[in-house]
N, C-alpha and C positions, 0 to 999 in steps of 0.2 A: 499369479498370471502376469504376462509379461507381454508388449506389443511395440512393435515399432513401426512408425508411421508416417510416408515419406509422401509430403502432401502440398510442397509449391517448389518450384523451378523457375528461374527466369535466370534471361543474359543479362551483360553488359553493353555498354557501348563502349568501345565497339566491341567485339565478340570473340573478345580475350580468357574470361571465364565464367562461369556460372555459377549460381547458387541454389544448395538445393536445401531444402529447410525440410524437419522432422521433429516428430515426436516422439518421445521413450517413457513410456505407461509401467508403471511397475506397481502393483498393485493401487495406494489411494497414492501414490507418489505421478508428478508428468515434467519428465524436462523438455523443454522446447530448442533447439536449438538450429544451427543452419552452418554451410560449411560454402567454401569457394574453390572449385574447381578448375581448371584448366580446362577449355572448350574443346581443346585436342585431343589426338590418342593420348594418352597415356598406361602406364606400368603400373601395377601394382607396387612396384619400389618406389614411384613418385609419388605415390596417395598416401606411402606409409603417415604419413603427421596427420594426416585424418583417419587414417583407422583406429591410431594412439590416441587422440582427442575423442574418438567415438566408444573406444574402449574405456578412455578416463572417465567419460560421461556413465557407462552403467555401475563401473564402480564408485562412482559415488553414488548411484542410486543404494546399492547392495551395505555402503556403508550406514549411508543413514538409516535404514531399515534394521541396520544389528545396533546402531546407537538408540533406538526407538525401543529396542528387548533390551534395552542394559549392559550392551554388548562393545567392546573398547576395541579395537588394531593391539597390538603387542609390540607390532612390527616398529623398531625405531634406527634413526638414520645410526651404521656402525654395528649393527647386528646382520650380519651377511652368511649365518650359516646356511640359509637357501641358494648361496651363491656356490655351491659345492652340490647341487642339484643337478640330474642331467637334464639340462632345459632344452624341450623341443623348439625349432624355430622353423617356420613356414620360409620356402625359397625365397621370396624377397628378401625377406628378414635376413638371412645369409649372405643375400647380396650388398647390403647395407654396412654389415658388419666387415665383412670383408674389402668393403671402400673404407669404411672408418680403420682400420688397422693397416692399411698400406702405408698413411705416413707416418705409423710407431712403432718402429723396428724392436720393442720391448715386448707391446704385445704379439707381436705374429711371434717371440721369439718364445710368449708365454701359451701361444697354440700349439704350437711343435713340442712344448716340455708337456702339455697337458695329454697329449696326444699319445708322447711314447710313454708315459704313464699309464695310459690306460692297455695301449698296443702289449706290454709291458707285464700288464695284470688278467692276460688274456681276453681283453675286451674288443681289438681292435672290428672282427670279422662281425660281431652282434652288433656294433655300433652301426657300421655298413649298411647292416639290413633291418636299424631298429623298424622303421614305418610298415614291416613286413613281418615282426615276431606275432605270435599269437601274445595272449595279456598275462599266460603265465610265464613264458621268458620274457616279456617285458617287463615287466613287475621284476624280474631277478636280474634284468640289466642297471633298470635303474637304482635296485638296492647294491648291487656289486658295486657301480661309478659311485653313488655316493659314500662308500667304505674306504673308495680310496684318497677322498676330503681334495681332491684337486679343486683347486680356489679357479673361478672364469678369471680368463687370461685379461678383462676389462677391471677386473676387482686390483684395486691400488691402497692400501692401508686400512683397507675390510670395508670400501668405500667403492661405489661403482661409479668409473670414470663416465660412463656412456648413460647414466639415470632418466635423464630427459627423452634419449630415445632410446630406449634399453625395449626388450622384443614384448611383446603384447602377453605373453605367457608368464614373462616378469613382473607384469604390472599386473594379473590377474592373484597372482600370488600374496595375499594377506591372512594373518594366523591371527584368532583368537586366543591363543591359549600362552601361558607363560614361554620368554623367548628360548629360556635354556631348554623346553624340550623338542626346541627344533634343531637338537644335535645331532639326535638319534631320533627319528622321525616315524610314529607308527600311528596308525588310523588310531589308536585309542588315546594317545598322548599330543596327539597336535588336531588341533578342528580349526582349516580353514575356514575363511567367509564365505559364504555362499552367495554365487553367484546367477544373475536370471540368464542371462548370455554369456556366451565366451566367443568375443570377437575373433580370439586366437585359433580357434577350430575353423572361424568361416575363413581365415585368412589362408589356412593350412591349404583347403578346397578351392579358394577362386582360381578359376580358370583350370582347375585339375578336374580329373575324371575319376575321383574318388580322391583321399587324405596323401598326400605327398610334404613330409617334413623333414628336416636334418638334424640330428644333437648340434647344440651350439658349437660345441669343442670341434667341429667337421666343417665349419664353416668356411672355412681359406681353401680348405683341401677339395671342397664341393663344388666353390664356386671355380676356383683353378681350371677346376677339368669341365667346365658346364657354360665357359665364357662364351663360347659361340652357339649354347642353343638360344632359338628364340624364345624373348618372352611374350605372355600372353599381355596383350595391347587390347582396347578396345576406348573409344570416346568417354574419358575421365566419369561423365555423368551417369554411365551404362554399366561403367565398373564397380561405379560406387551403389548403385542398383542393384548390382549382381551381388555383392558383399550383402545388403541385410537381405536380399528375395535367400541367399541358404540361412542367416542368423534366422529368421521368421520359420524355413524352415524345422529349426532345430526346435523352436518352441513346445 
């Protein structure tokens, strides 16, 4: 059982930003933590470093509870076969990416190879309308993209350039089980960590009227075309409110 508990708020002087302090209950486990926000509107692309810090927070709840069953990570820095995974990312998160590769003319150039690869393997129309397949062509999307082993255009010598902020679905991603059988990836040969939350669903949803996501590799070509809608804004502290009121209710 799992709770989050969001339970003091105060300004600053002057009234620059705020701090909103919580708790994260994980069974006999409690982190306590508190974050500072911007008093303003704000984006969900401004708050990404707190959804990622709030995300770190339960996975290391979910760690120490498999280190408590005897349970180890696999995952080590230079093993990147999950980096050839078709990773969802929530609109921010696209938005983010696609500012971090404006000034490295390698990787946009490593989106476009990735891209007509897949365009290439017949995938480009299912990619389109992943957030819209039912789960069993999703399920055959994402084994088709992983067959054809395209490395994310951030991956540099099996090393991920962007680690620090790399998208919340990346950081949820940790494998118990030996790393070579995350070549070929099947629910009997690979057992993720289990986790109590997944920030990355509530991130998918803020401000949507149901799940709205992108494959990572669509992330230039998405934002491209989507530069002048608006985003969902709301007072930093109300935003960040709205992020655990869906985590809670995922519970």
């Amino acid at each position: 059982m799992v709770s989050v508990t969001l339970f003091r708020y105060s300004g600053t002087v002057p009234d620059t930003s705020v701090n909103l302090s919580f708790e994260l209950k994980f069974v006999d486990r409690t982190i306590s933590a508190s974050v500072a926000l911007p008093a303003r509107p704000a984006t969900a692309a401004e708050l990404l470093p707190v959804f990622q810090g709030f995300s770190n927070a339960i996975i290391g709840l979910a760690q120490a509870r498999a280190a408590d069953a005897g349970l180890s990570i696999s995952c080590r820095k230079g093993c990147a076969a999950c980096c050839r995974l078709l990773v969802p990312v929530a609109e921010p998160e696209a938005r983010h990416l696609s500012a971090l590769a404006e000034a490295r003319p390698q990787v946009r150039q490593r989106f476009a190879q990735a891209l007509r690869r897949a365009e290439e393997a017949g995938l480009g129309e299912a990619l389109r309308s992943a957030e819209h397949l039912g789960r069993e062509r999703h399920d055959a999307l994402m084994n088709a993209y992983l067959a054809l082993r395209i490395p994310c255009p951030f991956l540099e010598d099996e090393l991920c350039t962007i680690y620090e902020t790399r998208p919340l679905q990346c950081r949820e991603y940790f494998v118990l089980t030996p790393p070579e059988n995350c070549e070929r990836p099947t629910p009997e040969t690979v057992q993720g960590l289990a986790l109590p939350l997944r920030p990355s669903q509530a991130l998918h949803r803020l401000g949507q009227r149901g799940m709205r996501w992108i494959p990572l590799v669509l992330a230039l070509e998405w934002t491209a075309s989507h530069r002048a809608d608006p985003q969902h804004m709301a007072p930093a502290p109300e935003l960040f409110r709205e992020f655990l009121d869906i985590l809670r209710s995922r519970v």
